[in-house]
C-alpha positions in Angstrom: 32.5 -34.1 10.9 33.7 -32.7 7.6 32.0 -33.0 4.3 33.1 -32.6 0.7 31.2 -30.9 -2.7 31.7 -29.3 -5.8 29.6 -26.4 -6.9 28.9 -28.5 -10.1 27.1 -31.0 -8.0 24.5 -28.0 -7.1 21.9 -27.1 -9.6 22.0 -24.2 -11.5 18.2 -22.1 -11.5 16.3 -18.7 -11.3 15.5 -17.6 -7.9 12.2 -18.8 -6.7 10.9 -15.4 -5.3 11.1 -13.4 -8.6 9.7 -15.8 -11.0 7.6 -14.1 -13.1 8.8 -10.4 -12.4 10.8 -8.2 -15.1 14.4 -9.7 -15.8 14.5 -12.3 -13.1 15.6 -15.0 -15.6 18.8 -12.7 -15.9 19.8 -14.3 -12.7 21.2 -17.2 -12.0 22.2 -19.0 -8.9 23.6 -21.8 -7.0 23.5 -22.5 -3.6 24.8 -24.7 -1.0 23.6 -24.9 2.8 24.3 -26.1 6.0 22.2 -25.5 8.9 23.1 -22.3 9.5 25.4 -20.5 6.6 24.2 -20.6 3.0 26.7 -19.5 0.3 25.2 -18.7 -3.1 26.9 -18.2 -6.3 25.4 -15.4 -8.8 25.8 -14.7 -12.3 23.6 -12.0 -13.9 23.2 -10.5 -17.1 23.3 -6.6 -17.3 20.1 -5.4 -16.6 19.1 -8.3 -13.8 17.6 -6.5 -10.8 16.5 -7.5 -7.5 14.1 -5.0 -5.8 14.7 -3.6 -2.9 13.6 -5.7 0.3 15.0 -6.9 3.3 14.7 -10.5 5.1 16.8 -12.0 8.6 19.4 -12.7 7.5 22.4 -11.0 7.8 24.1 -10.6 4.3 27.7 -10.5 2.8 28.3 -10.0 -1.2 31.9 -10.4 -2.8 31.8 -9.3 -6.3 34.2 -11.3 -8.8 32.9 -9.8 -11.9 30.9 -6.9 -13.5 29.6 -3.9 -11.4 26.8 -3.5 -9.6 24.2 -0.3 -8.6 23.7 -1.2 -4.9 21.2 0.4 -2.7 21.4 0.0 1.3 19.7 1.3 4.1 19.0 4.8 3.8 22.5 5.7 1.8 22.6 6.7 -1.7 23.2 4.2 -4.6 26.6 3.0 -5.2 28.5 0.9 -7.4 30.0 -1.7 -6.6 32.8 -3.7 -8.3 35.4 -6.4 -8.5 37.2 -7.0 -4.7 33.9 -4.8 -3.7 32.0 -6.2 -0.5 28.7 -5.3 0.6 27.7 -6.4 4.2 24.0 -5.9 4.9 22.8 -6.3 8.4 19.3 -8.0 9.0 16.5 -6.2 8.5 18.0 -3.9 6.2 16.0 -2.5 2.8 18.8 -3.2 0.3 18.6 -4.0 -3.7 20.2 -3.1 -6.6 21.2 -4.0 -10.4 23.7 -5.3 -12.3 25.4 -3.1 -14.9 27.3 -5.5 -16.3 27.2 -8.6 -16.9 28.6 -10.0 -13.7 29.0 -12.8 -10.8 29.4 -12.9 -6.7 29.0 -14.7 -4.2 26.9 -14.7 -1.3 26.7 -15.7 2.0 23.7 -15.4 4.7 23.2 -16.1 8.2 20.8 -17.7 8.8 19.6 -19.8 6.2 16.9 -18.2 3.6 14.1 -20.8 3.5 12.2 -18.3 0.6 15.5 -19.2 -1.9 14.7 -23.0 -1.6 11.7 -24.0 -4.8 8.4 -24.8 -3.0 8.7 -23.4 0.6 5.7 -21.9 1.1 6.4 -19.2 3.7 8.1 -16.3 2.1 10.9 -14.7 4.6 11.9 -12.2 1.8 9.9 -8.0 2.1 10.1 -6.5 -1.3 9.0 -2.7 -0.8 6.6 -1.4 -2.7 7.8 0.4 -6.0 11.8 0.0 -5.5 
């Protein structure tokens, strides 16, 4: 069976997990879900940053706009840009911070429960310090 939306039809918030740390109201997102792929749209204002952490899901980011300081695994930072994809597998530390002001998009496999308001069992690992 198919099924029809519009991102406007999705509301437009922080992400749950970093209320109340530095800069997380720089970020923005939007996601839709099915049961097991969820696509989430990102803008972010320079200077938003997302610790390092790692969850199960496996991870793909398309950046459309603005650059990016990207940190996965044991690699050194890089910066990513527009056309610039970063595939993260599960399990693995990654983070970064925007540069720029910029958007993506997201999408995970499977779903991450933490990025949904009020679930109360966090599947999301921030290291300590990064």
């Amino acid at each position: 069976m198919n099924y029809f939306y519009r991102w406007e039809d999705f509301p437009e918030k922080e992400i749950s997990y970093l209320k109340g740390l530095p800069e997380s109201s720089k970020v923005l997102i939007r996601i839709m879900s099915t049961e097991r792929i969820m696509m989430t749209q990102i803008r972010a204002k320079k200077g938003a940053r997302v610790g390092v952490h790692h969850h199960e899901a496996e991870q793909i980011l398309f950046i459309f706009k603005g650059q990016m300081k990207v940190t996965v695994g044991d690699t050194p930072p890089r910066i990513i840009g527009p056309g610039d994809i970063q595939v993260c597998p599960s399990n693995c530390p990654h983070g970064g911070e925007w540069i720029e002001d910029g958007e993506a998009l997201e999408a995970v496999s499977p779903i991450r429960m933490d990025n949904f308001t009020g679930y109360v069992i966090s599947h999301t690992f921030f290291e300590e310090g990064k």
